[in-house]
N, C-alpha and C positions, 0 to 999 in steps of 0.2 A: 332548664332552658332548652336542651335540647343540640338540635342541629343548628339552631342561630351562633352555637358559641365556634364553630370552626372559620379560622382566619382567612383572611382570602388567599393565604399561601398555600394553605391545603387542597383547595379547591383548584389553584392556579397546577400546581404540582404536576397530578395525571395529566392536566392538558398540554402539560412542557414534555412529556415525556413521549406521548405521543406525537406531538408535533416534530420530537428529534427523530422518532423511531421511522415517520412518514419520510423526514427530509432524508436520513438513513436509505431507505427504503428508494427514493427517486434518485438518490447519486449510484448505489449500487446498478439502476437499472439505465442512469446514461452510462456508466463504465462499461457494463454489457454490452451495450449497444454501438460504444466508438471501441470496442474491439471489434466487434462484426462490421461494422460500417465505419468507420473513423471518426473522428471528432467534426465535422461536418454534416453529419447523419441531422437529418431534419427531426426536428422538436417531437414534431406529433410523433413519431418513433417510441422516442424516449419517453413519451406521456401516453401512449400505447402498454409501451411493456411494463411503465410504473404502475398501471391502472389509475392516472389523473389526467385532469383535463391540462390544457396548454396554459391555461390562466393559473394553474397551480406554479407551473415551473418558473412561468415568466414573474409570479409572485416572489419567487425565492431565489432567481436567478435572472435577472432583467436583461441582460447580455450573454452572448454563449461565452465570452471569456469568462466571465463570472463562474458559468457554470465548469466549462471547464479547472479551472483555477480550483473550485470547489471538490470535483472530481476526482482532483490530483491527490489535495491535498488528503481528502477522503482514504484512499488508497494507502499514499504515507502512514497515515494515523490507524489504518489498519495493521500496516506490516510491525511498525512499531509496535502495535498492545500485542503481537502475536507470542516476541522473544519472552518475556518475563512468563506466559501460560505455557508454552514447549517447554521452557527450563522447568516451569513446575512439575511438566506429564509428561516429562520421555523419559526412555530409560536410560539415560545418559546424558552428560553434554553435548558431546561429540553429538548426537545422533538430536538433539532439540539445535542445532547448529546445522548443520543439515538438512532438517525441514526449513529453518528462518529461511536458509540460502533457495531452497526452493521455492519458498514465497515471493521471496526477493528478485529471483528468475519468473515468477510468474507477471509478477507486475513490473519488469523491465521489459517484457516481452509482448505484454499487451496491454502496452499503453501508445494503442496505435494512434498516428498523431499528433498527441499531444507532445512531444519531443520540436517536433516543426512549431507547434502551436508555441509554444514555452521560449522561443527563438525568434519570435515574433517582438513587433517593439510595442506589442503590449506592457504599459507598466504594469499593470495587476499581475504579471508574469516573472517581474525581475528578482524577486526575492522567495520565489517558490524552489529555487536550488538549493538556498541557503537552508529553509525548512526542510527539506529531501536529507541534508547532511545533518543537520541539527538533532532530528528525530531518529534517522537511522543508523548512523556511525556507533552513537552511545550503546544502543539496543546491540547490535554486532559485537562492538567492545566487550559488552560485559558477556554474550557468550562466547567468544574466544577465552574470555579469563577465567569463566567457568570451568570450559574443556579443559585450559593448560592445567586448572589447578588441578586436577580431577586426573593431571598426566596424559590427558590422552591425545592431546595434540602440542605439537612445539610454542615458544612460548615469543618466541622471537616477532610475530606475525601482527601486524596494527590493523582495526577493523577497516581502516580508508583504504589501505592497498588492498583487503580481499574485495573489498564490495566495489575499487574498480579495478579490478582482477574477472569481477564476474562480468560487471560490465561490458568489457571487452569482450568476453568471449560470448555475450547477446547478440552483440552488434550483429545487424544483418540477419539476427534468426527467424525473423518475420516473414522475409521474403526468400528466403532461401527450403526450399523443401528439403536438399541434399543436406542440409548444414544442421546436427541437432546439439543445438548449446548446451542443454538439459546435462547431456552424458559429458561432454565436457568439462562441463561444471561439478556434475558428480567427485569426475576423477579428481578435480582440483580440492574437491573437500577430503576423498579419499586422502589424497596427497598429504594434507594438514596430518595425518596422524604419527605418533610419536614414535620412532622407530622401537621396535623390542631388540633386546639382545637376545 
C-alpha cells in the first residue's frame, strides 16, 4: 500500500514541531526585544526580529498580555530545563550552581518591564509568580543538594532564600551603571562554599 498506510499523527507530528520551534522562535525574539525596548515595544518590532508578519503574532498572541505572560513564562521554562543539563556538563556542583545563578541573574535582569507589567491587575498575570517559584525553587533545591552532597557547599542553605538573596541584590541593576549585581552575586555563591580546615 505504500504511503496511504501512515496515520494522520505522523503527518501531523513534524507540523507540531515546527510550529513549537516557530512559536519558540517568536517568544525568544519579543524577550529580545522588551530588553532593548521594554515590554511596550511595538509588535511590528518583535515581528521584524522574529521574521513574521504581525498577523502571525496576533495569531498566537491576541493581546500583549498574552504575549507577555507567554514570554515570562517562556523564560521560566528556560532557566528551569537549564539546572538538570549544567548538573549533567559541569565539572562540578558547585560550579553547574553557579552558572544556574547566572542564568537566573540574567533573566531577573532583563526582564525589563515585565515586573511593572506582572503588578498590573491583569488576571492573566496573577498566578505567573506562583509558576516563577514552582519551576525554579525545585531546579535550585536540587542543585544546592547536589553541591552539599558533593561537600562543597554548606548544607544548611534552602533554595528560596538563595534565589531571593539573589533577587535582592538585582534589584536596581538595570538602571544603575555604577551598581554590578553580577560580581555581587558571584561572591554570594563564592560565599556558599564549605569551609576547608
Amino acid at each position: 500500500m505504500g504511503n496511504d498506510d501512515e496515520g494522520p499523527g505522523q503527518a501531523a507530528q513534524p507540523k507540531r514541531k515546527d510550529a513549537r520551534r516557530n512559536k519558540e522562535t517568536l517568544l525568544d525574539a519579543a524577550a529580545s526585544v522588551f530588553v532593548t525596548s521594554g515590554v511596550e515595544a511595538p509588535v511590528r518590532d518583535i515581528a521584524a526580529k522574529a521574521g513574521v508578519g504581525l498577523g502571525t503574532i496576533y495569531r498566537h498572541f491576541p493581546t500583549r498580555a498574552d504575549l507577555i505572560v507567554a514570554v515570562y513564562r517562556h523564560q521560566v521554562d528556560a532557566c528551569a530545563e537549564a539546572g538538570p543539563a549544567l548538573l549533567a556538563s559541569s565539572a562540578s556542583p558547585h560550579a553547574a550552581l553557579g552558572q544556574w545563578i547566572n542564568l537566573f541573574v540574567d533573566f531577573l535582569v532583563t526582564k525589563h518591564g515585565l515586573a511593572a507589567a506582572l503588578k498590573s491587575d491583569n488576571a492573566g498575570f496573577d498566578t505567573l509568580h506562583a509558576y516563577f517559584l514552582d519551576r525554579l525553587v525545585p531546579v535550585c533545591g536540587t542543585l544546592l543538594e547536589a553541591a552539599s552532597d558533593a561537600g562543597e557547599i554548606r548544607a544548611d542553605l534552602k533554595a528560596y532564600e538563595l534565589m531571593r538573596g539573589v533577587g535582592n541584590l538585582c534589584i536596581g541593576a538595570e538602571s544603575d551603571p555604577d551598581y554590578d549585581a553580577r560580581r555581587l552575586v558571584e561572591l554570594l555563591v563564592a560565599g556558599l562554599r564549605q569551609p576547608r580546615p
